[in-house]
N, C-alpha and C positions, 0 to 999 in steps of 0.2 A: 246904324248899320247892324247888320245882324252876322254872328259868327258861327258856325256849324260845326263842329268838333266831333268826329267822325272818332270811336276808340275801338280798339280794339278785337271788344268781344262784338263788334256788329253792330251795338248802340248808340245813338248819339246823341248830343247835347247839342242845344241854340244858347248862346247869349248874346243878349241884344245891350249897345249901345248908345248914343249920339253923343259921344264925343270920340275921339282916336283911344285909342285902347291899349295898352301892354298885349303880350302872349300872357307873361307870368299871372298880370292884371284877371285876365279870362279865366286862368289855372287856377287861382286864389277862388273866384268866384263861384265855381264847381268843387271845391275844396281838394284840390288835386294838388299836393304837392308835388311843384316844378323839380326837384332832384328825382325825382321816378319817371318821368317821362320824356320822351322827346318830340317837338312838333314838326310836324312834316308838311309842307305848303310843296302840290306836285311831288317832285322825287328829290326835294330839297329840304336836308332838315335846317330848321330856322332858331335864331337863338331867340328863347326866352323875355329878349330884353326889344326885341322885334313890336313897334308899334301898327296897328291896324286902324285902317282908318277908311275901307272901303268893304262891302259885303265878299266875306272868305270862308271859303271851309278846308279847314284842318285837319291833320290825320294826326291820333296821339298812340307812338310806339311806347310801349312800358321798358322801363330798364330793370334788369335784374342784377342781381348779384348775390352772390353769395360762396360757400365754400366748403 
């Protein structure tokens, strides 16, 4: 299956699998730590621990923080 992770700045990334797959799984693989971002599947954010198991593309909102 292939994932398309659409971010932010207009860029995006494919990772390709064949077997079902984590989100976090995808995150690690792009070396994107999962507490920075959030995945967005539609207008729906999805947790982390969400498996994929069909071709999807993703939207990744960055979280901020600070003070």
């Amino acid at each position: 299956m292939r994932i398309t992770v659409n971010h932010e700045d207009g860029g995006s990334s494919i990772v390709e699998s064949e077997e079902p797959i984590k989100i976090a799984e995808v995150l690690e693989s792009l070396d994107i730590a999962s507490s920075t971002v959030l995945a967005v599947l539609g207008e729906t954010i999805v947790p982390h621990s969400s498996t994929i198991t069909d071709d999807i593309e993703i939207e990744l909102i960055v979280v901020s923080s600070g003070g």
